[in-house]
C-alpha positions in Angstrom: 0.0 0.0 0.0 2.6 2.9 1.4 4.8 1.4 -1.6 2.3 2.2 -4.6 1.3 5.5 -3.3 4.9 6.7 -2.9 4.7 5.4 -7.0 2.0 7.6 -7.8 3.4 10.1 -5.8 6.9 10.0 -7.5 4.8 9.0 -11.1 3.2 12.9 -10.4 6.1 14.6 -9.6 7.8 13.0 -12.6 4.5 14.2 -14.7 5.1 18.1 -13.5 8.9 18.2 -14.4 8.2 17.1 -17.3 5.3 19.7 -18.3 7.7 22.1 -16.8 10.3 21.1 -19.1 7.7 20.7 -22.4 6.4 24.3 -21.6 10.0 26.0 -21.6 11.7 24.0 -24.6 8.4 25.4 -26.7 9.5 28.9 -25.5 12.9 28.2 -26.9 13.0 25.9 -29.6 9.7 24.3 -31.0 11.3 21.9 -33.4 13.6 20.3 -30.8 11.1 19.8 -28.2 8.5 18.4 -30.3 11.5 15.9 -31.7 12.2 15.1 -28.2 8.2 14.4 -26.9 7.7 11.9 -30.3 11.0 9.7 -29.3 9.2 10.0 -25.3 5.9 8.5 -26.8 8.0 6.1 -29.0 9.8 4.9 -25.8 6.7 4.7 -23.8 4.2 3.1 -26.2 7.2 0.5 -26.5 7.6 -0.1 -22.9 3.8 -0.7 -22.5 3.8 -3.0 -25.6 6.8 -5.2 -24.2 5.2 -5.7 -20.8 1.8 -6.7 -22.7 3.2 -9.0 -24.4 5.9 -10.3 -21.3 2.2 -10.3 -19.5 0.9 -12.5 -22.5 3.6 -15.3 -22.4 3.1 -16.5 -18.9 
């Protein structure tokens, strides 16, 4: 219990920085953040499909 919420806890935190960090590349340098936020969603859709599928073979 304690365990998970310090996740979601640390999961929000991590969620803020990175707004944070989205918000000020725009300001800066549109074409380099947006590069940046496709490789995240790459990386993250790829995670999620690995650990369906990891789910899927046992």
């Amino acid at each position: 219990m304690a365990r998970r919420y310090v996740g979601t806890r640390w999961s929000f935190g991590k969620t803020l920085i990175t707004m944070a960090a989205i918000s000020l590349g725009l300001l800066v340098s549109p074409i380099i953040t947006t590069s940046i936020l496709v490789l995240v969603l790459v990386f993250s859709v790829r995670h999620l499909l690995q650990q369906r599928r990891l789910r899927r073979d046992e």
